[in-house]
N, C-alpha and C positions, 0 to 999 in steps of 0.2 A: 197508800190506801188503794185496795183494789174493788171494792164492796160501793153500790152507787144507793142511792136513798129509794127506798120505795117510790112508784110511779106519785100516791097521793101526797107525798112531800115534796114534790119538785119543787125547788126553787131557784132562781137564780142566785147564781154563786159569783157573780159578775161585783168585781170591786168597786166601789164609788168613786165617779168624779169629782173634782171640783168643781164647784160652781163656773169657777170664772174660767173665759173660755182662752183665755190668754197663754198661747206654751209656756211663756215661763211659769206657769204660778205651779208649786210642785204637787201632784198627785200621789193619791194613796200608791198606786200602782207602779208610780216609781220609786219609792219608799221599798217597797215588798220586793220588785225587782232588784234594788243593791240589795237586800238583808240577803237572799235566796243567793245574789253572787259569793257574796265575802261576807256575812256576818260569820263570826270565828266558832261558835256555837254549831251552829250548822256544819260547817267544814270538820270540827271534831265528829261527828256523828257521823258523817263519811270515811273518816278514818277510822273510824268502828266498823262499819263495813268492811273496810279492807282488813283491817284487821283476823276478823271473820270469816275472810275468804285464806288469809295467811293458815289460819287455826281447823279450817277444813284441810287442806294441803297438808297439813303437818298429819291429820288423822288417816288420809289419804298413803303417805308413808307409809303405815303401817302394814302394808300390803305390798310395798317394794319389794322386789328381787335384790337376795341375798347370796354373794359371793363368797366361800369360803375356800383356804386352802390352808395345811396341815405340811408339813417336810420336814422330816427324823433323817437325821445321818448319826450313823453308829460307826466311832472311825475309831475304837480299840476297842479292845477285850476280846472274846470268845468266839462270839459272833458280828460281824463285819455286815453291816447293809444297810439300805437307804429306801427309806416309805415315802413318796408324796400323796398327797391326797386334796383333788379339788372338788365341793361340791357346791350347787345354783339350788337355792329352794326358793319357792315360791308361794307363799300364803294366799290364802282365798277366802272368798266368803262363803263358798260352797261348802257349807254344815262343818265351816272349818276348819276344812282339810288343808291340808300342806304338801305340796307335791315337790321332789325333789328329785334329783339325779345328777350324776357326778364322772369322775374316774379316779382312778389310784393305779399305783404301780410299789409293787416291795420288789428288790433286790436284794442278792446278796445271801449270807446264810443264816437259817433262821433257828433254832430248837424245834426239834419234836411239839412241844405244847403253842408255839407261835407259829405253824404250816403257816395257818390262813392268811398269812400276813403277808406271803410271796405271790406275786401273781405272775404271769404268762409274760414274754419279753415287753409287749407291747400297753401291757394294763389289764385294767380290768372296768368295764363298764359297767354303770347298775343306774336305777331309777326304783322311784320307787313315791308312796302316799303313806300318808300317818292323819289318818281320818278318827278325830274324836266319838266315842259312843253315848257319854253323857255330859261331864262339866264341859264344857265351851263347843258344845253339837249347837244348839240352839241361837246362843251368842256367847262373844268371845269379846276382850278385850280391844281387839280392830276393832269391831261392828258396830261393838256400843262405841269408841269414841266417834268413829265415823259419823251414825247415827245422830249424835250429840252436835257432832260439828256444822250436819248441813243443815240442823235446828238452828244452831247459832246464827249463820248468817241469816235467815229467816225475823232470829229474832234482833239483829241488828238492822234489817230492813223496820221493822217496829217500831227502835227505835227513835230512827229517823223520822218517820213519821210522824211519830209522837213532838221529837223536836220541830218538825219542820210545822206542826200546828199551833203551836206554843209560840214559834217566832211568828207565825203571820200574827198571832190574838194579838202579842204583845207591842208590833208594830203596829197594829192598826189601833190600839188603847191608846198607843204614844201619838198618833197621828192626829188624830181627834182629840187629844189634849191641847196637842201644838193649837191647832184651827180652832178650839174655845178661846184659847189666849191670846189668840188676835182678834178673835171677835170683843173679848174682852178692855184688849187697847184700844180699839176701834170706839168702841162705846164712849171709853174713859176722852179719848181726844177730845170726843162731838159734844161731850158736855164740858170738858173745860170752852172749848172753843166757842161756844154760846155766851160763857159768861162774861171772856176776852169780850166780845164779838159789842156787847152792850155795855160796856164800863163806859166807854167815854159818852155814850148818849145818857147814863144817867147821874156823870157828872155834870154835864150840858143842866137836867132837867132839876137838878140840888141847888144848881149856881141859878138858875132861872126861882127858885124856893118852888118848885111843883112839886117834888118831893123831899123829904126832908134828907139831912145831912148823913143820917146815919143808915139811909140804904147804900149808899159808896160805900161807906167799910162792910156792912154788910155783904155785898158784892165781892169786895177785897177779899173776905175770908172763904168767902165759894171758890174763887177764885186756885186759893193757895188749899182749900180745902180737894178740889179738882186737881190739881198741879200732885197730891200726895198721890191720890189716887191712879194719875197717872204714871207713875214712878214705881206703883207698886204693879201695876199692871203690863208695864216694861219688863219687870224684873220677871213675873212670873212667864211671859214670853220667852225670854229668853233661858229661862229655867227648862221650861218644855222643847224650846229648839236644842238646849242640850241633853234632853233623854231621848229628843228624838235621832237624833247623830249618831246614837249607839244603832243604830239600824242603818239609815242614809251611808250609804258609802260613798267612797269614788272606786276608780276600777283598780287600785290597789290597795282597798280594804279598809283605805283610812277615814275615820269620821268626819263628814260633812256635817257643818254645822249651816241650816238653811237661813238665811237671812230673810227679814223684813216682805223685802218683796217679792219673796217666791208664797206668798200667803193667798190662799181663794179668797176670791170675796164673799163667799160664805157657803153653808153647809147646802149638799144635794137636797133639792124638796123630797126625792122620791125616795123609797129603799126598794130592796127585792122582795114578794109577796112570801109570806112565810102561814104557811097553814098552821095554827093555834090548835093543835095534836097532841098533846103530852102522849098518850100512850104510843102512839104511832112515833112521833119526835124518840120517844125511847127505845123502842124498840131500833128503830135507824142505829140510833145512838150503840144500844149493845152489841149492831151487827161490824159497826166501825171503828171504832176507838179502839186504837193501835194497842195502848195499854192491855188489853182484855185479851187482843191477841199474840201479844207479847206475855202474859201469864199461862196461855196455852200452852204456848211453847215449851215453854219453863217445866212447864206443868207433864209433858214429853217425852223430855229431857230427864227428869227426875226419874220418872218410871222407869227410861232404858235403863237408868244407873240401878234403879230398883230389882229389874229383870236379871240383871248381868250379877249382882251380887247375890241375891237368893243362887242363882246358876254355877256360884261358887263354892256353895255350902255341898255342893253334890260330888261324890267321888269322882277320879279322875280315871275313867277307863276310855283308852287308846286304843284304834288296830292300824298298824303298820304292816306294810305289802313291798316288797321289796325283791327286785329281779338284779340279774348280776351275770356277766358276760366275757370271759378271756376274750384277750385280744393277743395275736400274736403266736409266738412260738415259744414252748416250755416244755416242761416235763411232762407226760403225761395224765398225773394225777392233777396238773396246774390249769390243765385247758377244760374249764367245767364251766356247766350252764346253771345255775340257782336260783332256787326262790326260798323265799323266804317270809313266815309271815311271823308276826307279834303282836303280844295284848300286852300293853304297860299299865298296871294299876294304880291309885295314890291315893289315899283314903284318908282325911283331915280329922284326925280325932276329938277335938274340939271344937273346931270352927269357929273361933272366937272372932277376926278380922274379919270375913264374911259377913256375919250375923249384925256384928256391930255396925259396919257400912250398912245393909241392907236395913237397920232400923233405922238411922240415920235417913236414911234415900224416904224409909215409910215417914217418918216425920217432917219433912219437905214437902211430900204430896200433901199433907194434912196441912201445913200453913199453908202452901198455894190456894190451897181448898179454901180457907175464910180470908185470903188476901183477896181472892177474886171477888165471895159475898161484898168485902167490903165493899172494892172498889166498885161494882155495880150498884152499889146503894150511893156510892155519892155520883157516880156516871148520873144516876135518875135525878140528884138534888142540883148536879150542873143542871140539867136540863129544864128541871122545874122552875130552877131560878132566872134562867136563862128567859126562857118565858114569860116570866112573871117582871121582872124587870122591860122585858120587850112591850109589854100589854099598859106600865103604870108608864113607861116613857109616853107610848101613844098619845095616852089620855092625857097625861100633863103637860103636852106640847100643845093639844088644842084647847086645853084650858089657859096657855100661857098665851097662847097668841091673843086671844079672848080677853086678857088682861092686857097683854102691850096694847092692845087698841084701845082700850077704854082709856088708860093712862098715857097715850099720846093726846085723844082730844081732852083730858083735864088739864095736862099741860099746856096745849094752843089755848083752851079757853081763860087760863088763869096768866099766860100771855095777854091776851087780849083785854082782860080785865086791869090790869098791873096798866097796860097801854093809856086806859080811859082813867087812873089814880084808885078805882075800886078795890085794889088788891095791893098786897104790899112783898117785896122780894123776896122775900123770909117763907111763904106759900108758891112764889113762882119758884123758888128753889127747890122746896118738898114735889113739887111737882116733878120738875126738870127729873131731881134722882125719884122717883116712884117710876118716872117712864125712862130710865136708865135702867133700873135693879128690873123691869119686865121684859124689857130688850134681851136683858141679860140672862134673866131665865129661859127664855125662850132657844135662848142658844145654848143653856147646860139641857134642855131637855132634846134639842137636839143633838147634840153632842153623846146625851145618855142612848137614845133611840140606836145610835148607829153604834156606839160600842156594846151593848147590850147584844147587837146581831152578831157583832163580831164571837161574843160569846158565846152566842147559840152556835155558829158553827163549829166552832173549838168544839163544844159539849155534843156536838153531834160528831164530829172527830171527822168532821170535811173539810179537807186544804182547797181554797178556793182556788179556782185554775184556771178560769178564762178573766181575762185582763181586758173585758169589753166594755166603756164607755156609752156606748150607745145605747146601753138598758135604760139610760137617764134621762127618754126621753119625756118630755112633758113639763119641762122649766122649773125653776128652783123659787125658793122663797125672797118674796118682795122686802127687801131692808136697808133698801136705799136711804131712807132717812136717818137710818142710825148711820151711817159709813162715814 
């Protein structure tokens, strides 16, 4: 990507920390750093590149210097003699000409109608140009491949980039999944471990008759109802350490699977300020996104083929110039100085191979033409939605914190009540999970908030490129009590 965002868009593009200030606990950053080493995705799109540059080279050819040489010996019959003939041409892109020059030598004896064929002891030198007047003046088979080729690596730098936005979104999706499903088990432990935590003081308080017999099994079934939860909450942890693995490398590409305690202890409070622009955000969006510039190309690409084939339907007139020189000692009729000039015509009387390519090539321009409509119509609807999920995360992360608060102190107070016999386990339990499922939400809507950005910058078609922590400054969200 070489196009930066309008000045009113500026955002940081700065990756998130982890909360927790611990080096082990692994970051997004280092996440994106192995994908960007060894993810295999990536590395095939490089080899597209090269590829690229392979298929430029090869159109490059086309303009090599060419070696020829010719040698007749005539060793019976009538006439007795030996022709070599070596000639260097050389192709250009100059209106197509083709310059060339050589030497030969005949010996020996030749007929009346084949003179020309003897030359002077020593040869005969000539040079000479064969400069197209119409089919292939304008463009020619070199030009347009060439043309074609240094498109392609253009367009293989695209689609790198295309891929290389694609693996950050999809790494940082998997990343913040991983870090909900620890927040998730986190949650799951602190409400079994509550319920652990009071078994025996309310067998104590059953065996004392303060409460009756059937809040212990009660409890029992929290218990092993919490024990499931946690089990499921494991599973899905470790479901997400292995999607996220598909990214995590080590330095020989193989998937890292991050265990338990490389987990933050919870989500950044902050994000990078993002100005709420849709028209502006799209406009960014249509100047960046590799795609669009990757159909240009394309789009290019098709024309030269369009150019070159209409440039084929047109006759073929040539003028050839051609000087020529004895060398040496001969006959006197052998030692002459020449020129020479020629029109070579060739006129396709149906043109059907031309025409047909060149309709072809026009109907490729006309799909490029509404592949691009489309793709700008959904470029806008990444963007809208991108937005629009950024704006509903916002809100329902302060309505959720709004909620965990209230439903922590309904919980302490229906503790407290349960404490004095006013209440019964069966309510401190609804409680307990009302301020577990709030906790919980709180962290899918943060978890939504920041994969939502990740979104918007895919949709805005920006690979994030500084790897700076310290945007984070201003401290993270208090959730000590859930941990």
């Amino acid at each position: 990507m070489n196009k930066s965002l309008p000045t009113v868009l500026l955002f940081s593009v700065s990756l998130f920390a982890s909360a927790n200030p611990d080096s082990k606990a692994l970051l997004l950053e280092d996440v994106l750093a192995a994908a960007l080493r060894a993810f295999p995705g990536l590395l095939a799109s490089e080899q597209r590149i090269r590829a690229s540059e392979g298929e430029y080279q090869t159109a490059e050819g086309g303009f090599d210097t060419l070696l020829k040489s010719q040698n007749r010996y005539s060793i019976t019959g009538l006439y007795e003699n030996q022709n070599n003939d070596v000639v260097i041409e050389q192709p250009t892109a100059l209106l197509g000409a083709t310059f060339f020059g050589g030497w030969r030598r005949g010996s020996g004896n030749y007929p009346v109608y084949d003179g020309k064929s003897q030359t002077a002891d020593d040869g005969e030198w000539r040079a000479g140009v064969n400069i197209p007047l119409w089919r292939n003046r304008e463009i020619d088979r070199r030009r347009a491949s060439l043309q074609q080729a240094e498109l392609g690596k253009l367009i293989a730098g695209h689609e790198y980039d295309q891929a290389l936005i694609e693996i950050r979104r999809q790494a940082s999706l998997r990343y913040w999944d991983w870090l909900l499903a620890g927040k998730r088990l986190r949650i799951a432990e602190r409400l079994l471990k509550i319920a652990e935590n009071r078994d025996a003081g309310i067998r104590e308080r059953a065996a004392a008759g303060d409460i009756a017999e059937f809040e212990v099994v009660d409890n029992q079934r929290a218990i092993l109802e919490r024990r499931e939860r946690l089990v499921a909450a494991q599973r899905l942890l470790e479901q997400s350490a292995i999607q996220l693995s598909l990214y995590l490398r080590d330095a020989n590409g193989q998937p890292l699977l991050p265990g338990i305690d490389a987990l933050p202890d919870d989500f950044p409070d902050n994000e990078p300020p993002i100005r709420d622009d849709t028209e502006l955000a799209l406009s960014a969006a249509l100047q960046q996104r590799p795609e669009l510039g990757r159909l240009a190309l394309q789009q290019r690409q098709t024309e030269t083929e369009w150019d070159y084939q209409n440039n084929q339907r047109a006759p073929g007139v040539d003028l050839t110039v051609v000087g020529a020189k004895d060398a040496g000692y001969g006959k006197e009729k052998l030692n002459r100085d020449e020129l020479y000039l020629g029109l070579n015509i060739d006129i396709p009387l149906q043109r059907r191979v031309a025409s047909g390519r060149a309709e072809k090539a026009a109907a490729d321009m006309q799909r490029l033409k509404w592949e691009r409509r489309l793709l700008e119509d959904r470029i806008g609807n990444d963007v809208k939605d991108a937005l629009s999920a950024l704006n509903a995360a916002r809100k329902r992360l302060g309505l959720s914190r709004q909620q965990k608060q209230a439903a922590q102190q309904l919980e302490e107070g229906e503790q407290n009540r349960f404490e004095l016999g006013a209440s019964t386990l069966l309510f401190v339990n609804l409680r307990e999970i009302a301020h577990g499922d709030a906790a919980m939400m709180v962290a899918e809507t943060q978890a939504n908030s920041f994969k939502a950005h990740a979104d918007y910058l895919a949709a805005l078609g920006t690979p994030v490129e500084t790897l700076d922590s310290r945007l984070f400054e201003g401290g993270y969200a208090d959730e000590t009590d859930l941990r």
